[in-house]
N, C-alpha and C positions, 0 to 999 in steps of 0.2 A: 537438830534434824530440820532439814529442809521441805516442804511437801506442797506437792504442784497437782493442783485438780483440775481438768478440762480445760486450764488455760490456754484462750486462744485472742491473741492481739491481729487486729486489721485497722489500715488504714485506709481509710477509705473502700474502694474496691478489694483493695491489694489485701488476701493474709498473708501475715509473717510470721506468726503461732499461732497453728494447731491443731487445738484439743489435744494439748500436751498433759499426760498425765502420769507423774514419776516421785520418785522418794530419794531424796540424798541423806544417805544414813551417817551416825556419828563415826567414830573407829575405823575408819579406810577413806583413802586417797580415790576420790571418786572423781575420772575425767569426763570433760562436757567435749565433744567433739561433735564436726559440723560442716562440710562443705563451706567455703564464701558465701555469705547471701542466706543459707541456713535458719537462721535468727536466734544463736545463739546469742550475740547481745543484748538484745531487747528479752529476750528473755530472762539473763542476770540483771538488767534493770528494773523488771516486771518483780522481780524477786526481794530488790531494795528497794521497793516504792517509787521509782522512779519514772516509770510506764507504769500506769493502770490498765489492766487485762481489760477485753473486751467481754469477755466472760472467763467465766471460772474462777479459780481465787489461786492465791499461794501463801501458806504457815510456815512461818519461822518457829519452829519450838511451842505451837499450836495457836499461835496467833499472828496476824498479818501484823507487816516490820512498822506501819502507822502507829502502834497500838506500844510498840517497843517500848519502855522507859531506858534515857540510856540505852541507844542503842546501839556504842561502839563497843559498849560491854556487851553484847551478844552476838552482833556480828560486824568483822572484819572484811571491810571488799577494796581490793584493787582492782579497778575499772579503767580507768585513764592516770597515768603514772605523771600526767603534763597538768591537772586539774589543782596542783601547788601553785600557792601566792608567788610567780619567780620576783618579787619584791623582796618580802619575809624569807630572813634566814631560815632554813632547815629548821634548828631550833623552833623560833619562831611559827612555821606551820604546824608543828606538830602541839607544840604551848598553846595554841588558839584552840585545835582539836580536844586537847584534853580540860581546857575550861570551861570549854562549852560540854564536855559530857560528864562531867562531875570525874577527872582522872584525875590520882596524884600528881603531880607536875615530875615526884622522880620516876614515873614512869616515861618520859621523855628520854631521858639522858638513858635508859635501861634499854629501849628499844634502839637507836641511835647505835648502841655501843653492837646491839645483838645485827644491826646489817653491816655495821662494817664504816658507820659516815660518822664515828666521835670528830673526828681529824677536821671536818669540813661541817660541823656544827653549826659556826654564823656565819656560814657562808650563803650565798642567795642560789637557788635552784636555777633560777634562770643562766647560769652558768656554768651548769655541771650538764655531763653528759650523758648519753641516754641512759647507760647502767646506772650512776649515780642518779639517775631520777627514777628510777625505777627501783632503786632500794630507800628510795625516802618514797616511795606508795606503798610500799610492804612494809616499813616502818608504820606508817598510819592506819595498813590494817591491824597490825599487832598492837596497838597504842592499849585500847582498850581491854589486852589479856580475852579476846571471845570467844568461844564456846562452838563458834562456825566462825570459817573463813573461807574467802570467795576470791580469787584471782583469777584473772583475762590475763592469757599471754604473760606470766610471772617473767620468763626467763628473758623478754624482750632485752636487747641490749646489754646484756652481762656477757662477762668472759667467760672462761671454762671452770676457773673456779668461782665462780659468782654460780653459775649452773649448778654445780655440784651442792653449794652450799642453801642454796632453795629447792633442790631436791630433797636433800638429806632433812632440811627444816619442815616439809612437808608432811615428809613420811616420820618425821618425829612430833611432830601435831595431834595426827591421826593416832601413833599410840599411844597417846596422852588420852585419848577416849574424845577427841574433839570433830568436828564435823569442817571438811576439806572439800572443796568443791572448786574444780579449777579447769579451765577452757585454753587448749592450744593445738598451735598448727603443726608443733614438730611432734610427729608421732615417734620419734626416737627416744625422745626426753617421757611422752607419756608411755612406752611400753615400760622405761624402767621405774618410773613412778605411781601408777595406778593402778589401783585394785580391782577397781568397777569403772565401767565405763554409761554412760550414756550420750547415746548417735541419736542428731536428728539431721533432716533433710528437707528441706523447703518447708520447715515450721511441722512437721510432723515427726513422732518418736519412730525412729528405726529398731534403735536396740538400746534394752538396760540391763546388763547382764556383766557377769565380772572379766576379768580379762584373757584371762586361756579361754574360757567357754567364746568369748565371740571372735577370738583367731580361730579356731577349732570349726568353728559352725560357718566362717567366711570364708576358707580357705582351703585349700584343697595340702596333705603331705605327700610324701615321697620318700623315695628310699634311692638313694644315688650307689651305683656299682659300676668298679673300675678294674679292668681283669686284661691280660696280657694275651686271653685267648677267648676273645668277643664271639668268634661262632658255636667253642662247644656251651659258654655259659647262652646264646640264643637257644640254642636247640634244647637245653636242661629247662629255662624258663618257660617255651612251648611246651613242652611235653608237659609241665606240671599246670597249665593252662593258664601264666601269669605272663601278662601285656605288659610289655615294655618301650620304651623307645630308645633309638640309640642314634648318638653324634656320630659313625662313623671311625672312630679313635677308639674305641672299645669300654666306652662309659653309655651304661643303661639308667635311664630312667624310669623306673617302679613307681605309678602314682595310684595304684588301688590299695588296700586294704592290708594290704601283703604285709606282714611285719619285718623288719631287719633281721631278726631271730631266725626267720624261717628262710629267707634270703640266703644266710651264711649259713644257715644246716646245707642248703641243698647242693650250696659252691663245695662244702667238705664233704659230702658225701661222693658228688663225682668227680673229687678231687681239683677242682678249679682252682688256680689262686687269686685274689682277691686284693688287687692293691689300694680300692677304696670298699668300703661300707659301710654309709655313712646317712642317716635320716635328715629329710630336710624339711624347716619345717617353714611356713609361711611367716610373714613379718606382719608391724600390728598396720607398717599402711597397705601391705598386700590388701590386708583382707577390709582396711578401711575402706579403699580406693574398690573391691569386690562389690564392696554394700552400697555404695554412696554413688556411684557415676553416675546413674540415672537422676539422679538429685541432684548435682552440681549445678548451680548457675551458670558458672560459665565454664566452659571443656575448651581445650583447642585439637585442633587438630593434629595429624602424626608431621613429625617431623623432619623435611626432606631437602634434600641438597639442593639446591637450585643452580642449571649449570650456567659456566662462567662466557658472557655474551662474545660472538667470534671476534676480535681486534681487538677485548681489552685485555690493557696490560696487565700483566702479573703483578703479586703484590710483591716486593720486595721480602727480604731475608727478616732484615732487620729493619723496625719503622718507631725506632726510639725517636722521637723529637732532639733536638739538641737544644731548642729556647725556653722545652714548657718548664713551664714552674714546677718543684712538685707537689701534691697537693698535700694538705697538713687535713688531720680527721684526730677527732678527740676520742680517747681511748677510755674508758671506766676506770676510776680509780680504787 
């Protein structure tokens, strides 16, 4: 268990945390989400001793991570997945890891096999690419078998099954009874991975609460209806005093209260047909992006066409190069 008391970090003028005060529990995949600029980093470094809070404190399992013995046996953090000797083979970093925190050494070759990099062993990091470096950081969280584990941006640079299989590894952690705390941008990967969540925004707590309750509380639902005679289902929704909006095509948008149940009672009662009915419900960055705008560092602006200046030429059809090179990109192995 993780536990954050009034921690608040400033630099100088500047605060970056807080009076952040929250609990990351064992047994659930618990996501750290955060605008750019936020201070979710400094804050998982506040939590490895890595940043000393300006006040307040933070317990690992009831004592601050200084205090640790062996402390990869208790906690596992991926922070920076570039932070490997690209010297030392694979092997190699992970062998220095484990003799310096009193590890078996065949805990090496056990973790190695469990990301997927036996094959590329002694081979030097500084060679491999971004997913390959990023499954030798999640191998050196794991090294130590901990009890908490802490990732930034896990999925960084993996393929699709590299994705799959750090979700699935996460959520098989947390049943294991262990403590999972992990911070990222793609809110697609955290709505299927995470149980709980905690938001902050410019160094303050927004929200700690689990994951339906804060789409539910951030976001507004709806009941989508599609019917081949839009004015008599208008006139049936009026009369029952239920707001709706409509595209014109004969698709109503229902966004109060109204349940779908009671939507398709009213369509079979006065006989309407109904070729959608359907509830829609917000997504987790709807309702992220709901909570957080005001907090963003940095926002842009809407996005608009800029027209094309009078005399210039049009762009061709086709604007393939015939010399360039093409370029070569290293792909995760």
């Amino acid at each position: 268990m993780i536990e954050l008391a009034g921690v608040t970090k400033r630099y100088g003028r500047k605060v970056v945390v807080d009076d952040l005060t929250f609990t990351v529990r064992a047994g659930c995949v618990t996501g750290f989400l955060g605008p750019n600029g936020a201070g979710k980093s400094t804050t998982m470094r506040m939590m490895l001793g890595l940043d000393r809070p300006t006040s307040g404190h933070v317990l690992i399992d009831g004592q601050p991570y200084a205090r640790l013995k062996d402390p990869l046996r208790h906690v596992g953090a991926l922070l920076d997945a570039k932070a490997m000797h690209g010297g030392r083979s694979a092997y190699d970093n992970l062998r220095c890891l484990a003799l310096s925190n009193g590890i078996p050494l065949g805990r090496v070759d056990e973790v190695l096999e469990e990301v997927g990099l036996t094959a590329v062993a002694r081979k030097r990091p500084k060679g491999f690419s971004l997913g390959m470096g990023q499954r030798l950081g999640i191998a050196a969280a794991l090294l130590g078998d901990p009890e908490i584990v802490m990732l930034d941006e896990p999925v960084n640079g993996l393929d699709p099954e590299g994705i799959h299989w750090i979700r699935t590894l996460m959520k098989r952690l947390a049943a294991e009874g262990r403590t999972v705390f992990v911070s990222s941008h793609l809110m697609s990967e955290m709505a299927l991975t995470a149980d709980h969540l905690v938001v902050i925004g410019r160094g303050r707590l927004l929200a700690d609460t689990g994951m339906r309750e804060f789409i539910d509380r951030n976001s507004r639902s709806s009941v989508r209806l599609r019917t081949p005679e839009p004015e008599k289902l208008r006139d049936v929704l009026a009369a029952a005093g239920i707001t709706a909006t409509e595209d014109g095509t004969g698709t109503f948008e229902v966004a109060d209260d109204t349940p779908a149940e009671r939507l398709g009672e009213l369509a079979l009662e006065h006989r309407i047909p109904l070729h959608e009915l359907s509830p829609q419900q917000a997504s987790l960055e709807e309702a992220f992006i709901a909570l957080t705008g005001e907090a963003a560092e940095y926002r842009t602006g809407p996005l608009t066409a800029k027209p094309v200046p009078s005399g210039y030429p049009a762009a061709p059809e086709t604007t393939r190069p015939e010399t360039t090179r093409p370029e070569t990109t290293r792909t995760e192995s």
